[in-house]
C-alpha positions as CSV (number, residue, x, y, z in Angstrom):
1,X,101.7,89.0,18.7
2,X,105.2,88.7,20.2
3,X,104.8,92.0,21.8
4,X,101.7,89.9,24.3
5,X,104.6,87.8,25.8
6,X,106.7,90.6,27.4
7,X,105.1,90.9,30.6
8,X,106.7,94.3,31.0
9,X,105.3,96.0,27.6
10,X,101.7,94.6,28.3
11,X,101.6,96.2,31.7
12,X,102.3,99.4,30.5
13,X,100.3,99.4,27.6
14,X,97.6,98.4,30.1
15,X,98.6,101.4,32.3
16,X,98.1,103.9,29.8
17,X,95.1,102.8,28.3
18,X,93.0,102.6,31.3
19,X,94.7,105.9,32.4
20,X,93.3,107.6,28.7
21,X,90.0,106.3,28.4
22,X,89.1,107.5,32.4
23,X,91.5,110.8,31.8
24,X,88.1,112.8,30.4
25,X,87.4,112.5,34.3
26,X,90.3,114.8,35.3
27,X,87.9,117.9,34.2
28,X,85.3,116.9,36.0
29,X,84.0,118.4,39.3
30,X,82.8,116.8,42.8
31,X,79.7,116.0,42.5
32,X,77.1,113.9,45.0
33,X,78.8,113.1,48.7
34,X,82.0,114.1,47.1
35,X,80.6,118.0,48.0
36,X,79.8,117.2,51.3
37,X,83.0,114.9,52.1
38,X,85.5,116.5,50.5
39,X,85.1,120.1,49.4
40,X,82.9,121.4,52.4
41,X,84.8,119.0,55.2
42,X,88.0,119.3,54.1
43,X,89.5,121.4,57.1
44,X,88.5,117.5,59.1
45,X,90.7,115.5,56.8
46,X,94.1,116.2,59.2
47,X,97.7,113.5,59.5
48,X,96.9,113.8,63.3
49,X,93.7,112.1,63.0
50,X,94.5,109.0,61.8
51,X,95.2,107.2,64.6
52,X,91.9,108.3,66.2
53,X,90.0,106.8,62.6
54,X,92.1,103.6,62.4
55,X,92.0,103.0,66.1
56,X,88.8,104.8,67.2
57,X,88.0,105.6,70.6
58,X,85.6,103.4,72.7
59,X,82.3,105.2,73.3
60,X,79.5,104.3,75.6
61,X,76.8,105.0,73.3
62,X,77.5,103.6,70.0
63,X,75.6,104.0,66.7
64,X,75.1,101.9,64.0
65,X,76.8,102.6,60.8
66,X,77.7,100.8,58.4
67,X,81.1,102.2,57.8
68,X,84.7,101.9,59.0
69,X,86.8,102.4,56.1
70,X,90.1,104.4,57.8
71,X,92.3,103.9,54.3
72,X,90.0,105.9,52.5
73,X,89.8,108.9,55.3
74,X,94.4,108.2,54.9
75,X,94.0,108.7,51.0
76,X,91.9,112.0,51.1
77,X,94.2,113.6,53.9
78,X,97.2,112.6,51.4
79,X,95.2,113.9,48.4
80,X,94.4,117.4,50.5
81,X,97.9,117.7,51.2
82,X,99.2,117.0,47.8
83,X,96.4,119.1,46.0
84,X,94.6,121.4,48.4
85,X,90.6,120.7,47.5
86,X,91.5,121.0,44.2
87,X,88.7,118.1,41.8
88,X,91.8,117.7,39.5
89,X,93.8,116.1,41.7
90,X,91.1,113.8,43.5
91,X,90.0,112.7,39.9
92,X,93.7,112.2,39.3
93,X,94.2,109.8,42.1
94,X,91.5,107.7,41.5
95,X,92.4,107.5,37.5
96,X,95.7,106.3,38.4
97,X,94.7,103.7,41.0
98,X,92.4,102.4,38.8
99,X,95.3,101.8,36.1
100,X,97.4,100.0,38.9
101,X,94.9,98.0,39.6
102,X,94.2,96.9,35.9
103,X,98.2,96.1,35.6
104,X,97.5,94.1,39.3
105,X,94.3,92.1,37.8
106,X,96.9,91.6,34.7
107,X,99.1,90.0,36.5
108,X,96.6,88.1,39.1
109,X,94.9,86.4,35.7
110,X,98.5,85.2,34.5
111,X,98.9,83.7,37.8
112,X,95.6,81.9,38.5
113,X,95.6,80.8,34.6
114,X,99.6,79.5,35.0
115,X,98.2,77.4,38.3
116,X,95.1,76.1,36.1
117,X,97.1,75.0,33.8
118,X,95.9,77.3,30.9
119,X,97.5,77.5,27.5
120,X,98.2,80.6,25.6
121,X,97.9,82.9,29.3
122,X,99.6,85.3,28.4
123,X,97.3,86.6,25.6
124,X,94.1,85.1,27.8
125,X,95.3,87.5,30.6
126,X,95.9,90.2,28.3
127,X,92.3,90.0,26.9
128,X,90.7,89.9,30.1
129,X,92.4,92.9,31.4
130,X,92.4,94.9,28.6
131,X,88.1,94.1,28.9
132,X,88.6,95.1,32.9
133,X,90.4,98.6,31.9
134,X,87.7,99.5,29.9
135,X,84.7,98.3,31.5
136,X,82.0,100.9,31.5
137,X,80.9,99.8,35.0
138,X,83.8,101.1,36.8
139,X,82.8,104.3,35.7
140,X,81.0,105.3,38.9
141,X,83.7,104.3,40.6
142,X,86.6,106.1,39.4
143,X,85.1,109.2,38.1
144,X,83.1,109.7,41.0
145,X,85.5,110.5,44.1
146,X,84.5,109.1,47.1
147,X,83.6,106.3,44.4
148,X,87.4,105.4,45.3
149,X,86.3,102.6,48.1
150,X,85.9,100.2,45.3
151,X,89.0,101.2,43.7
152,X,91.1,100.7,46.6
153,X,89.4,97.7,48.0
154,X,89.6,96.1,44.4
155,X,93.4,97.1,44.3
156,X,94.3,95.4,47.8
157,X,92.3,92.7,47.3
158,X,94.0,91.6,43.8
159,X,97.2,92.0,45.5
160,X,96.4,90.0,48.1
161,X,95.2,87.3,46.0
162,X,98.9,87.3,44.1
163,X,100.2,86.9,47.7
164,X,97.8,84.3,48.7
165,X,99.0,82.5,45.2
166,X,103.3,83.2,46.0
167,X,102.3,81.6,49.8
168,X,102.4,78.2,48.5
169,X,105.4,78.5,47.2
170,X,107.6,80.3,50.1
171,X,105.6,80.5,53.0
172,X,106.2,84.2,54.2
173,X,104.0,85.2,51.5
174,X,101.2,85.0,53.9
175,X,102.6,88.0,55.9
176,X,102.0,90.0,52.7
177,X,98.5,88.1,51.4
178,X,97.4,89.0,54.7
179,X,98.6,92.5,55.4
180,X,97.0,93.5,51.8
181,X,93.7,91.7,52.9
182,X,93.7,93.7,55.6
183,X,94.4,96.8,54.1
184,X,91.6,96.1,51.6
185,X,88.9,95.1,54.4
186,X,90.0,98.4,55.7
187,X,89.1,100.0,52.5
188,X,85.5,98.9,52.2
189,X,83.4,95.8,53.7
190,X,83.6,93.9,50.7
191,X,86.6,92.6,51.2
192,X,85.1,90.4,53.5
193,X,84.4,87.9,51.3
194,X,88.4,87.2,50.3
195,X,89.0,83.8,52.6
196,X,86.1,82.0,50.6
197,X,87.3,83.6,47.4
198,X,91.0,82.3,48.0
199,X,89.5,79.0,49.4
200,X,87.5,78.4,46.1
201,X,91.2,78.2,44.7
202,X,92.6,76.3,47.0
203,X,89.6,73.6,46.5
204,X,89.7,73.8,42.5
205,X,93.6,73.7,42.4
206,X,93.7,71.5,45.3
207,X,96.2,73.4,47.0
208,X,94.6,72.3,49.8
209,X,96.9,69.9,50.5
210,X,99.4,72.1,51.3
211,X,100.6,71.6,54.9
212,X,100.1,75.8,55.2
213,X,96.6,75.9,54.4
214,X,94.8,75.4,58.1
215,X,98.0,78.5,59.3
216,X,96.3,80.9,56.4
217,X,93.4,80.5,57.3
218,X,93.8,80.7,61.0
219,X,95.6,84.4,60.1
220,X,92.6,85.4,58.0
221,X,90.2,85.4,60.6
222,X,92.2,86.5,63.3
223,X,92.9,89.9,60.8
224,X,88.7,89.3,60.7
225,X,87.9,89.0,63.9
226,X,90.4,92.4,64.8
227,X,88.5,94.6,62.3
228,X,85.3,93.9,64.0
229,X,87.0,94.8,67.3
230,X,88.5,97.9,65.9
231,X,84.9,99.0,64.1
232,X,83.0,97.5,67.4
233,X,84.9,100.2,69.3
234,X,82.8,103.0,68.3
235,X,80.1,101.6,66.4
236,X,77.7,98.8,66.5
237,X,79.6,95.6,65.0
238,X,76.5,95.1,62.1
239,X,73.9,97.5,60.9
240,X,70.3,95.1,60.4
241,X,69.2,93.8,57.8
242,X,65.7,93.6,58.2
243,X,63.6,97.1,58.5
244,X,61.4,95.5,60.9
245,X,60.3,92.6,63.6
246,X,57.0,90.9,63.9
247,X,56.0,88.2,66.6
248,X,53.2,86.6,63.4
249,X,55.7,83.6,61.9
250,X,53.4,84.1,59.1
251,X,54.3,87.3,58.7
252,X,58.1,86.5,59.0
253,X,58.1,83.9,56.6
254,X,56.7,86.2,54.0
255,X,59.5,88.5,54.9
256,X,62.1,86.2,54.7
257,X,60.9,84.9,51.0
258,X,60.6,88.7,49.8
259,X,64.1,89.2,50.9
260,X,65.2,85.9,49.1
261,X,63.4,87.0,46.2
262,X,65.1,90.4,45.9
263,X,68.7,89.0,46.6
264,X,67.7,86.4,44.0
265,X,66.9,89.4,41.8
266,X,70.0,91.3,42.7
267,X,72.0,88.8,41.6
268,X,70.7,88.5,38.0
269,X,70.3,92.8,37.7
270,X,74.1,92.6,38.2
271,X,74.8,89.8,36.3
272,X,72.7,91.5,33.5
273,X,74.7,94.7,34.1
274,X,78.2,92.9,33.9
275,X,77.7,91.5,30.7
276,X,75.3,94.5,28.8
277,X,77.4,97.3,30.6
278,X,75.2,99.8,28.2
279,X,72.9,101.3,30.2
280,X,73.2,103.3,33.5
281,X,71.8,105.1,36.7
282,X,73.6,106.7,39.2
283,X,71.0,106.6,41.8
284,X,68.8,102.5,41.7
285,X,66.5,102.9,44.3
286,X,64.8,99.6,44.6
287,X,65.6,96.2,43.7
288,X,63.9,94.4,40.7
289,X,60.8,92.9,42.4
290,X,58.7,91.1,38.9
291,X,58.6,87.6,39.3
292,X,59.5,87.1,35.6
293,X,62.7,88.4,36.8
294,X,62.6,85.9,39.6
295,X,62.3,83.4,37.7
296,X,65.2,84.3,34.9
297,X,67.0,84.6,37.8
298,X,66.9,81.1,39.3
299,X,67.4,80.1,35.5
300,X,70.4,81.7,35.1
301,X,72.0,80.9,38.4
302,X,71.1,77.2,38.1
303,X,72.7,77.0,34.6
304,X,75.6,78.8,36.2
305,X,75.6,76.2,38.5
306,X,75.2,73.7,36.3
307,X,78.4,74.6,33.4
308,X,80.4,74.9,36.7
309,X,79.9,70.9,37.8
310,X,80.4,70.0,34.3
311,X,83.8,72.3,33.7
312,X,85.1,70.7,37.2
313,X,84.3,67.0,36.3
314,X,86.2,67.6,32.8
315,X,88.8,69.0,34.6
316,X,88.4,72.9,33.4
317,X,88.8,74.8,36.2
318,X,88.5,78.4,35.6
319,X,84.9,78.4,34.2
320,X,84.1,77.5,38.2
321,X,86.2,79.2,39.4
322,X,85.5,83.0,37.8
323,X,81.8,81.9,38.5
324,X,82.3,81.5,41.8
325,X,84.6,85.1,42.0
326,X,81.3,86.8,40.9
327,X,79.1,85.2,43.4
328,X,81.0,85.4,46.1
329,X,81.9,89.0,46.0
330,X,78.6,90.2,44.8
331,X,77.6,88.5,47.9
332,X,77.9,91.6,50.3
333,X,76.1,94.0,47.7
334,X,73.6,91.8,46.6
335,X,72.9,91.9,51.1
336,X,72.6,95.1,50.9
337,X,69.6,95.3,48.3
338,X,67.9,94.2,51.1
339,X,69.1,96.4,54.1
340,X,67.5,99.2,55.4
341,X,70.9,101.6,55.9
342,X,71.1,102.3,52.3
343,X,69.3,105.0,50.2
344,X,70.8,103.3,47.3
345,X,69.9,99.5,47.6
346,X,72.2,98.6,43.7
347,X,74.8,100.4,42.5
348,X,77.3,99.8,39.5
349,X,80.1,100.8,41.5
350,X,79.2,97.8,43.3
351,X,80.7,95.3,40.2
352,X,84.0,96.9,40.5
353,X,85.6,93.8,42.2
354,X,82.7,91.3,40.6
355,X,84.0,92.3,36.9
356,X,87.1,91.1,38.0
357,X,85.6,87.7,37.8
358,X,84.0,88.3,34.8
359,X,86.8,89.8,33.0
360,X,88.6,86.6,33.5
361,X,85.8,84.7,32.4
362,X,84.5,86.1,29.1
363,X,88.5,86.7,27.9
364,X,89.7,83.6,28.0
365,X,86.4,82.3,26.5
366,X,86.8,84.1,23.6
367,X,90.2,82.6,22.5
368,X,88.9,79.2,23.4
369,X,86.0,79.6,21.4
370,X,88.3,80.4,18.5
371,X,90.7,77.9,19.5
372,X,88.0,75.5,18.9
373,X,86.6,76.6,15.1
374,X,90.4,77.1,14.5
375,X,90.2,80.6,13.9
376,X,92.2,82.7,16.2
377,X,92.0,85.9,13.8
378,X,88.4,86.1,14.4
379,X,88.4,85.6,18.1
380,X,90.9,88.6,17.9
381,X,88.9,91.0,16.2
382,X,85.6,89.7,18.1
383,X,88.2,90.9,21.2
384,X,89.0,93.8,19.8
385,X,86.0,94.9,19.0
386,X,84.2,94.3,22.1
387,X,86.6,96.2,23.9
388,X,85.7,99.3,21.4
389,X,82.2,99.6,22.5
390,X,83.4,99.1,26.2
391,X,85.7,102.3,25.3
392,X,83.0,104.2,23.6
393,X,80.4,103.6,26.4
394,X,83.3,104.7,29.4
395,X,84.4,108.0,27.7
396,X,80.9,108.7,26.7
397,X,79.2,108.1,30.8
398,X,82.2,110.3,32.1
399,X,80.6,113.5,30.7
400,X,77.1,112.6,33.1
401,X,80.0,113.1,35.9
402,X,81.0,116.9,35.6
403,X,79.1,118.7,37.9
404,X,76.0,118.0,40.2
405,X,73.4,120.0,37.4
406,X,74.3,116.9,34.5
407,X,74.5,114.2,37.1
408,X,71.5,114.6,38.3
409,X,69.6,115.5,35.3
410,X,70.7,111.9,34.0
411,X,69.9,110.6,37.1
């Protein structure tokens, strides 16, 4: 496996096999929002209104919505321009973003590995990649086009990270960590979430020491703090939570544990989905509510809790540190299970950046596991083989995507 150490072979490789196993999406039509957005709205998507998106106009009567995403209005008006309103070359966009971002998360696991101190990274990161190229939950995401928030998001986020790594070791870095932060928060509202993310690091590879760390920081929320500015401009800063107000505290403190129990549940429905990625809907409209499911939940999140204190006492720092990835950024979608702007409370696009953490996770496990029975072969081919039915699963759920008439049949 000499071929795993050139950086430069494994990144293509990478490239081209996320770009075949999503290219069975290049036939596919617009389907859902991407009708509305795209193919009946395209005559909106014009260069000279850019500014106007990025920097909207201040308006007296403001709305609450729960979107300011201005790189993915820039991205359609480049795609319209390139391809007309042809589906082709929408679909082909969001294919090849998605394999940039798979050689990004490549090279963000090689980085985060080398700075844990992790043997054997290079076929660790290669692993956990190839498992994030073919994931079946980023299906929705890239074969669906609008579905291209997470993609971006995901892809400016990862390169942030990478820069938030390089800062510590020349300090201009932070220019670019926090110009792709930005970039990515502009992309979706997930991105939100990346200053805990990149402190996590910090505190588990105590970079924290670091006489740079309070200046990073500081520049992260300032970036934060403008977004709000730029979205409070023209809409209301943040869309509530909560469906409706009562004076009874009895009644509110009901309300507060049902919303606890559905983000509880949230959590474990995507945690579920992220590591069964077999089974699928387009359209979830309501949060798991059992309380057997409650209760798995709180199981599985202590345990969680509970392998991460143990890795961090021995010294094992990844284990924590992927957990954590997944928590924090399913943070914003698991909030959202319990909102009242959205018709779809889960969705599996929703793990795009989540898998990420995952990904890491579960590939370098693997190789330790078989580290540890000394039998490398085996954790190859267990490798291997998951990544298979990941494949088979991806090109199989891109077919539900053609046209409006199959999606919704499935759905």
């Amino acid at each position: 496996m000499r071929l795993i150490k050139r950086k430069a072979f494994v990144s293509l490789f990478l490239f081209f096999v996320s770009f075949g196993a999503f290219a069975f999406s290049l036939k596919n039509d617009f389907v859902w929002d991407d009708v509305e957005v795209i193919e009946k709205s395209f005559y909106s998507f014009k260069a000279s209104r850019i500014k106007s998106i990025v920097i909207p106009k201040i308006k007296k009567g403001k709305n609450v919505a729960p979107y300011y995403r201005p790189i993915i209005f820039i991205s359609i008006v480049l795609d319209r321009s390139l391809w007309g309103i042809s589906s082709f070359g929408f679909h082909l966009t969001n294919v090849v973003v998605n394999s940039v971002s798979t050689v990004v998360f490549y090279f963000l696991v090689l980085f985060v590995l080398g700075e844990f101190g992790v043997t054997q990274r290079e076929t660790k990161a290669f692993l956990s990649s190839l498992l994030f190229a073919l994931h079946p939950m980023h299906v929705e995401s890239v074969s669906w086009v609008v579905g291209r928030t997470d993609l971006l998001c995901g892809l400016f986020f990862f390169i942030a990270f990478i820069f938030h790594i390089f800062s510590f070791r020349k300090s201009w870095f932070v220019i670019l960590a926090a110009s792709s932060f930005f970039l990515s928060l502009l992309s979706k509202e997930v991105a939100i979430v990346f200053p805990i993310v990149a402190l996590g690091f910090d505190l588990l590879s105590r970079k924290y020491v670091n006489r740079n760390f309070i200046l990073k920081y500081f520049v992260y929320t300032l970036l934060v703090l403008l977004y709000f500015y730029l979205r409070g401009r023209a809409f209301d800063g943040v869309p509530d939570l909560i469906s409706q107000s009562s004076t009874n505290s009895t009644y509110e403190g009901y309300q507060i544990l049902g919303h606890l129990k559905i983000l509880l549940n949230s959590y474990l429905f995507y945690i579920y989905k992220l590591v069964f990625p077999f089974e699928f809907n387009a359209f979830i409209g309501n949060a798991p509510k059992d309380i057997y499911f409650l209760a798995s939940s709180i199981l599985v999140i202590f345990l969680l809790c509970v392998i991460s204190v143990i890795s961090i006492i021995k010294k094992e720092c990844v284990t924590p540190f992927g957990t954590f990835w997944v928590f924090v950024t399913l943070g914003p979608s698991c909030l959202v299970a319990i909102s009242v702007f959205s018709s779809a409370p889960l969705a599996e696009r929703y793990l795009y950046i989540p898998s990420a953490g995952y990904c890491l996770l579960i590939g370098r496990f693997i190789f330790e596991v078989g580290k540890g029975i000394n039998f490398q072969k085996a954790a190859w081919a267990f490798g291997f083989l998951l990544s298979f039915s990941y494949l088979f699963f991806t090109i199989d759920r891109q077919k539900v995507w053609k046209d409006d008439l199959i999606l919704w049949e499935d759905t």
